[in-house]
KEKE-3310 file (N, C-alpha, C; in steps of 0.2 Angstrom, whole numbers, plus 5000, padded with zeros to 4 digits):
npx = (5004:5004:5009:4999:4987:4987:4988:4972:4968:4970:4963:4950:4947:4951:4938:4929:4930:4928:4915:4907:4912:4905:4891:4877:4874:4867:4852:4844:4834:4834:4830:4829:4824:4829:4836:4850:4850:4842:4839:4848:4865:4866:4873:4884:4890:4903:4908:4917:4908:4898:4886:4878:4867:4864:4860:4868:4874:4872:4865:4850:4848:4839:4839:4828:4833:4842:4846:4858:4869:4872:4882:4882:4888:4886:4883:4874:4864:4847:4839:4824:4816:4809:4807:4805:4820:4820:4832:4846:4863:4877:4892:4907:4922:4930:4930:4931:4946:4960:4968:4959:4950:4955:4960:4945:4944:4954:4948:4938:4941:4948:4936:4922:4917:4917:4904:4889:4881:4871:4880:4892:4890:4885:4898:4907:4900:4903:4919:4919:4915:4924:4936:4930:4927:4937:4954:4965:4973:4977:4967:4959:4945:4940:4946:4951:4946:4935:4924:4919:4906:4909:4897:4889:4879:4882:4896:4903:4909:4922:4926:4926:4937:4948:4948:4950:4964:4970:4972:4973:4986:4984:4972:4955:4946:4935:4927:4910:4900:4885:4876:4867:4857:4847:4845:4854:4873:4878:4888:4895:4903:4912:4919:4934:4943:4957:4974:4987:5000:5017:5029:5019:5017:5026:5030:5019:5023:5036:5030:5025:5034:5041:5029:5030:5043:5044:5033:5041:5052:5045:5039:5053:5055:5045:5046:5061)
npy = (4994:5011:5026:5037:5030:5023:5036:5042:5029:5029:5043:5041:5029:5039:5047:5039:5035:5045:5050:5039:5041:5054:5049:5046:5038:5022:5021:5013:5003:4999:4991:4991:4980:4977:4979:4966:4960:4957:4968:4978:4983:4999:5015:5030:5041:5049:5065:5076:5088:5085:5073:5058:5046:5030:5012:5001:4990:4976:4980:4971:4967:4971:4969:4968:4957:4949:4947:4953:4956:4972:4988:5004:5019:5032:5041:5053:5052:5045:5030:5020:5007:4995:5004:5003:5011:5020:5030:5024:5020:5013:5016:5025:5018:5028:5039:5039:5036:5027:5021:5019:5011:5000:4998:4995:4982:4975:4972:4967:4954:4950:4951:4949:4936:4932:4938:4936:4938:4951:4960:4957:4960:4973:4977:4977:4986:4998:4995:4999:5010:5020:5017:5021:5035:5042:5054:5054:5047:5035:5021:5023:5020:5026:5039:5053:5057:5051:5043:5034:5034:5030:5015:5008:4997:4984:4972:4978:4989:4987:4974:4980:4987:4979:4970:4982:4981:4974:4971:4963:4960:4957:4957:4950:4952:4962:4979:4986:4998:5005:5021:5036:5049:5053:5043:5033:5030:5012:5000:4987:4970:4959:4941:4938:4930:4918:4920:4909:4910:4917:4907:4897:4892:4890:4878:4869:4870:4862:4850:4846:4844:4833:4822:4822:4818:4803:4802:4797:4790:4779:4775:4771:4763:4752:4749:4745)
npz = (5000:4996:5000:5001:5003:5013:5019:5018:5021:5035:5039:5037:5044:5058:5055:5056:5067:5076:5073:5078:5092:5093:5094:5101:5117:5121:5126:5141:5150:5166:5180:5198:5211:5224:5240:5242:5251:5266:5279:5277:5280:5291:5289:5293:5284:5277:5269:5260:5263:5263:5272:5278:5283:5278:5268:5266:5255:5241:5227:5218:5203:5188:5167:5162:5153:5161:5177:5189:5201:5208:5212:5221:5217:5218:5226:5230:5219:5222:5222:5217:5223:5211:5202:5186:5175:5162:5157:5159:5154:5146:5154:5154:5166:5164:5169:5184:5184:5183:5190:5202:5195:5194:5209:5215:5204:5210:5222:5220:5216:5229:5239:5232:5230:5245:5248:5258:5264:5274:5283:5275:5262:5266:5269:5258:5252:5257:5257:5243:5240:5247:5237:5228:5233:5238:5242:5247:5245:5252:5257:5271:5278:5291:5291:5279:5266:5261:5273:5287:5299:5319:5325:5315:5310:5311:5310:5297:5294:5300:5294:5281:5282:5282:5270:5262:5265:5263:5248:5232:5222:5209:5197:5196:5191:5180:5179:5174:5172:5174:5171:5176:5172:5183:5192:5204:5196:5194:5200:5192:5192:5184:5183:5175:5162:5168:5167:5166:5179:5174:5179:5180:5166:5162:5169:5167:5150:5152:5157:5146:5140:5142:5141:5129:5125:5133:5124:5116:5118:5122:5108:5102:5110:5106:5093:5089)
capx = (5000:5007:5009:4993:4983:4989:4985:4966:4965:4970:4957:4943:4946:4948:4932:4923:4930:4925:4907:4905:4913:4900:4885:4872:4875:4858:4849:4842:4831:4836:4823:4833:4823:4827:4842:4853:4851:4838:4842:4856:4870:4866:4882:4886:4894:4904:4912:4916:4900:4889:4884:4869:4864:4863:4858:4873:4873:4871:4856:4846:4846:4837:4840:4825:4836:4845:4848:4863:4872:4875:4883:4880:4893:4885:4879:4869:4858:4843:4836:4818:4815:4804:4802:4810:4821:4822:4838:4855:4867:4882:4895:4914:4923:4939:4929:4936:4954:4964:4971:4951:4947:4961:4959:4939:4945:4955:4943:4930:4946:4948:4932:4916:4915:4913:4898:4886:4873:4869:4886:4898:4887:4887:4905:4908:4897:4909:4926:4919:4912:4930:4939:4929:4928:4946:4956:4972:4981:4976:4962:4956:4937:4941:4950:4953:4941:4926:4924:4912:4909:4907:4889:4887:4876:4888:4905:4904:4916:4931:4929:4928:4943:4951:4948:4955:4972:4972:4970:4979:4992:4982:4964:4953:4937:4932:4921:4907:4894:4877:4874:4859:4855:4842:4846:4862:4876:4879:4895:4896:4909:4912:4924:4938:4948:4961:4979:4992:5007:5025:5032:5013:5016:5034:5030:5015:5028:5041:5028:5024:5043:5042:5027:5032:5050:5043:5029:5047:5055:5042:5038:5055:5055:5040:5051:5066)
capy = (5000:5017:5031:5041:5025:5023:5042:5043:5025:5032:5048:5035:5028:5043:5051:5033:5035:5051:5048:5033:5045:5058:5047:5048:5031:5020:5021:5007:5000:4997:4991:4988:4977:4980:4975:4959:4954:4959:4972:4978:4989:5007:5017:5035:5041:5057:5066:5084:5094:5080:5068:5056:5039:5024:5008:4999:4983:4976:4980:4965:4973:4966:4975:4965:4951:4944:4947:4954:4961:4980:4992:5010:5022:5038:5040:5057:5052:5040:5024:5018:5002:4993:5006:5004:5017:5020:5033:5022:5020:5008:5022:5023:5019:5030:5045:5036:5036:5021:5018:5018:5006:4995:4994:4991:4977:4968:4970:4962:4947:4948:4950:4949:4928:4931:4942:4930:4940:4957:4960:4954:4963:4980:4979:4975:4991:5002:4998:5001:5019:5022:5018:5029:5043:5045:5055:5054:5041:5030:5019:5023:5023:5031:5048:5053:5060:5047:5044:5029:5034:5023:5016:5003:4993:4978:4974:4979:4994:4983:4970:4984:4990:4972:4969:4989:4982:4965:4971:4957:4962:4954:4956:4943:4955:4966:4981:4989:5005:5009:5028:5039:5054:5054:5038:5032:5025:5006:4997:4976:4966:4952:4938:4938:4922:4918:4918:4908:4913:4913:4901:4889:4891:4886:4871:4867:4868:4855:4845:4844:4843:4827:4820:4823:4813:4799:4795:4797:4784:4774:4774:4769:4753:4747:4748:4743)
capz = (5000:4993:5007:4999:5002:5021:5025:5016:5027:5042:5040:5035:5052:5063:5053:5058:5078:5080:5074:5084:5099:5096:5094:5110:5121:5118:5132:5143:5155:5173:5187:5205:5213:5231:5242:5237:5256:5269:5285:5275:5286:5291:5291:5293:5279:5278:5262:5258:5261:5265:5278:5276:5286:5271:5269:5262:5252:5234:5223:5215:5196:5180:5164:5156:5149:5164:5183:5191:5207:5205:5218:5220:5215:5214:5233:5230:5219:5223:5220:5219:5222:5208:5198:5179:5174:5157:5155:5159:5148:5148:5153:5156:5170:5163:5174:5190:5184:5180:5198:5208:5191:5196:5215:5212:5204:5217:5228:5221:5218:5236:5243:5232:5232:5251:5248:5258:5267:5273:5284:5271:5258:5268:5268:5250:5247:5261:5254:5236:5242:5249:5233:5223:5233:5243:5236:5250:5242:5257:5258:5278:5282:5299:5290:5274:5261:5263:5281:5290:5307:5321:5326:5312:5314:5310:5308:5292:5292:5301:5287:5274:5283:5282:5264:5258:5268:5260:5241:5230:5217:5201:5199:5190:5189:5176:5182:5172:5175:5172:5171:5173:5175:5187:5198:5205:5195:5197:5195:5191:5192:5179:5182:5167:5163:5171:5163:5168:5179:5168:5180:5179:5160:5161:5171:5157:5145:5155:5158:5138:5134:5146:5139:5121:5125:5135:5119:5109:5119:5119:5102:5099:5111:5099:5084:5092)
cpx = (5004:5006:5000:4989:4982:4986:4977:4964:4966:4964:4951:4944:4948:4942:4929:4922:4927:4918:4905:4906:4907:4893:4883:4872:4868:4855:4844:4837:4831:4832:4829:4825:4822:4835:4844:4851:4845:4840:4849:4860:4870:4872:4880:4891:4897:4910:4911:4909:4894:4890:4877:4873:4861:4861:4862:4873:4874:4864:4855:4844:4843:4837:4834:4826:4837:4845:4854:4865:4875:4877:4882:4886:4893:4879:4872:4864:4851:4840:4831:4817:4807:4802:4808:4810:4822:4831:4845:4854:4874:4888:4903:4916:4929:4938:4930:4943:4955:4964:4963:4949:4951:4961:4951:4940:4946:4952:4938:4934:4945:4940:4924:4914:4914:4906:4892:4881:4875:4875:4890:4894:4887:4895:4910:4907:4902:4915:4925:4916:4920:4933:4935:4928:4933:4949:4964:4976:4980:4970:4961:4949:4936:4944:4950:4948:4934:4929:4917:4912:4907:4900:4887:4884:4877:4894:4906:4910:4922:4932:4929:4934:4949:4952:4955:4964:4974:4973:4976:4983:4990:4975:4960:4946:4938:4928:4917:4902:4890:4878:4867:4858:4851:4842:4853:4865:4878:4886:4893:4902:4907:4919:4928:4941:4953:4968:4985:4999:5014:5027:5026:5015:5024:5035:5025:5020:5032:5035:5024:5030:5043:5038:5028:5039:5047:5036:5035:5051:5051:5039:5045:5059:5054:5044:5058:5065)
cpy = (5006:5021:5036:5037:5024:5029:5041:5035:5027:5039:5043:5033:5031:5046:5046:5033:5042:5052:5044:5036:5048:5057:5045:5041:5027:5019:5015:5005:4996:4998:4986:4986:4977:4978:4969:4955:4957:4961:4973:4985:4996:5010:5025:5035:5049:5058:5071:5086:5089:5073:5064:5047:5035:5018:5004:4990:4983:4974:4972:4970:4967:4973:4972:4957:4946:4948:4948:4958:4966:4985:5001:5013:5030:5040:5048:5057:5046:5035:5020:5013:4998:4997:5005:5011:5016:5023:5031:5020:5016:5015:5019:5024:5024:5038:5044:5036:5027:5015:5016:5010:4999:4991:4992:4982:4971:4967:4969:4956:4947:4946:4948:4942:4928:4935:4937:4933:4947:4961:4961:4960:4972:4982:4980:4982:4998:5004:5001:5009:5022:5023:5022:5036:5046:5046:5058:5053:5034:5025:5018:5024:5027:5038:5046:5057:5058:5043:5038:5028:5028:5022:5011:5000:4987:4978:4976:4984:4991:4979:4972:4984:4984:4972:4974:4987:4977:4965:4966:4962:4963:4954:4951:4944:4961:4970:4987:4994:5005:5015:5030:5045:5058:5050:5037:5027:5019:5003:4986:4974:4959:4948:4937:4930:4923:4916:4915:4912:4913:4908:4894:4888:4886:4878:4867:4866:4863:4851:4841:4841:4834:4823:4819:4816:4807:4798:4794:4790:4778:4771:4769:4762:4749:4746:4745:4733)
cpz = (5000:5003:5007:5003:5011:5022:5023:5022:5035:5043:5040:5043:5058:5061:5059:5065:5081:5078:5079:5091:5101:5097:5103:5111:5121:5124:5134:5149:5160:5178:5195:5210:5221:5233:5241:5247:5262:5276:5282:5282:5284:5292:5288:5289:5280:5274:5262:5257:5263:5271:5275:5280:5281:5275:5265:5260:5243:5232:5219:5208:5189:5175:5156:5151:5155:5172:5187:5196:5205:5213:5217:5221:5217:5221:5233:5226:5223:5217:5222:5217:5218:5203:5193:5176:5166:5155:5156:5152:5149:5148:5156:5162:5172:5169:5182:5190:5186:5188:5200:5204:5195:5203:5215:5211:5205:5220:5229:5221:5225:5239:5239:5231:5241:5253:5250:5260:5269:5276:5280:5264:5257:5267:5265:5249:5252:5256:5247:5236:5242:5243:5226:5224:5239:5239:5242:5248:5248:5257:5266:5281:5289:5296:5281:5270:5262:5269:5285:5296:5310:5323:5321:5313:5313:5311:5302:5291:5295:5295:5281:5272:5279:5275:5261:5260:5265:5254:5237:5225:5210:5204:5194:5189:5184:5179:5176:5175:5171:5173:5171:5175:5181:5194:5199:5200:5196:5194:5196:5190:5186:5180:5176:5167:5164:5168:5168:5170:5174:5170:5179:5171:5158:5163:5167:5153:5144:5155:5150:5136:5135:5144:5131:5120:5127:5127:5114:5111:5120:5111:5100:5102:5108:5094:5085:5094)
residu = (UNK:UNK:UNK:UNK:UNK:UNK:UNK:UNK:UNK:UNK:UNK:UNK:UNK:UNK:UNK:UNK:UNK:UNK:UNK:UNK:UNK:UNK:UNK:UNK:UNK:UNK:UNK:UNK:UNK:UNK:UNK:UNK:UNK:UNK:UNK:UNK:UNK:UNK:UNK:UNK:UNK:UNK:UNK:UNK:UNK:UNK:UNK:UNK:UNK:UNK:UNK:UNK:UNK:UNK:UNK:UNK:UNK:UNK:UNK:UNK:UNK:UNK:UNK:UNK:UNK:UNK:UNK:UNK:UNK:UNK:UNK:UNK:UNK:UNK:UNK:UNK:UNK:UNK:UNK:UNK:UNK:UNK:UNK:UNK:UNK:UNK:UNK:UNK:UNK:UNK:UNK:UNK:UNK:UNK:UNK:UNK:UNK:UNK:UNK:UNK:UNK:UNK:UNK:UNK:UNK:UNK:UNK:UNK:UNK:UNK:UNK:UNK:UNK:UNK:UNK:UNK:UNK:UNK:UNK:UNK:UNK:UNK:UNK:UNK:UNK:UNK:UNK:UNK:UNK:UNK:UNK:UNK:UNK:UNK:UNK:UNK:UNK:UNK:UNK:UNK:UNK:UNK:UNK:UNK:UNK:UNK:UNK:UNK:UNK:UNK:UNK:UNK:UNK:UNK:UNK:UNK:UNK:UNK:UNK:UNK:UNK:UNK:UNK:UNK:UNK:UNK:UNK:UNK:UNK:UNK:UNK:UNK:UNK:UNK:UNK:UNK:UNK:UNK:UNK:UNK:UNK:UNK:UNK:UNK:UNK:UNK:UNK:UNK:UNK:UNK:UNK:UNK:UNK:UNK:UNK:UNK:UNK:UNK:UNK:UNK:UNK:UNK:UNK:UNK:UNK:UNK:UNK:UNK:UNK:UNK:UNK:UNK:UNK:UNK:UNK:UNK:UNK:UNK:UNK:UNK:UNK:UNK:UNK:UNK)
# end
């Protein structure tokens, strides 16, 4: 391909990226159901300029197709339970910044398979409050930017705590967001597949070389 032919393909698909950019997100219908656990944990919240006494847990969300656990992201709006919303939209997480994306992640790997009931569920919805809206450099529920006083009506905020200190290195969750203008943001978790460490793949590899050799010297007993 000539140089012409390259630059007019290269404009062809930035024309094509910035239509697709500037086209409106297709708008969806999201009905939350109600809490994912029953008596979820009350918790004193406290962030620049606001204060407010919650109900902290995972929503029970249908988007029409299918059933899914969603967390609340976006603490100042509200969320009415049963009624379908029409205005979400599938939106990016890149307006949390890379790093918030990143720890989210581990800490659904760490902790959202122990999401078991309204406790564990409460404190799920804690540390993911904390990582999207501290803005120290620390994850601390007790100081910092977002703040969960004491008075819980669980342990949930120790075991938020626990989790925010324990975040693993590698994460094995994907996280998506719903948007809307009128109700609160939800985030989801999706587990991703899991790729082999270098040294697991190394030992896969030997443990090939060694199967491979061993049909070689058998093969050549038979003929032998």
């Amino acid at each position: 391909m000539n140089f012409m032919k390259k630059a007019l393909l290269s404009l062809a698909v930035a024309a094509i990226s910035t239509i697709a950019m500037s086209l409106p997100a297709a708008a969806m219908t999201i009905t939350v159901s109600g809490m994912e656990y029953a008596n979820p944990t009350i918790a004193t919240i406290q962030w620049p300029a606001h204060q407010a006494v919650v109900q902290a847990g995972g929503f029970r969300v249908s988007d029409g197709n299918k059933s899914f656990l969603a967390w609340c992201v976006d603490i100042l709006q509200l969320t009415n339970f049963g009624q379908a919303v029409s205005d979400y939209s599938v939106g990016s997480t890149a307006s949390f910044g890379q790093s918030k994306v990143d720890a989210l992640s581990r800490l659904a790997t760490e902790a959202l398979s122990l999401v078991v009931n309204s406790e564990t569920s409460g404190a799920f919805q804690l540390a993911a409050w904390e990582v999207v809206n501290e803005n120290s450099g620390s994850y601390n529920l007790t100081g910092g930017t977002f703040k969960v006083a004491d008075g819980t009506s669980n342990g949930a905020r120790t075991l938020a705590q626990t989790w925010l200190n324990n975040l693993p290195t590698v994460s094995t969750y994907s996280v998506g967001l719903y948007v809307s203008p009128t109700h609160q943001d939800l985030a989801v978790f999706e587990k991703t597949a899991q790729v082999p460490e270098p040294a697991s793949l190394s030992l896969f590899s030997l443990g090939l070389l060694g199967f491979a050799a061993s049909r070689r010297k058998s093969a050549k007993s038979e003929n032998s």
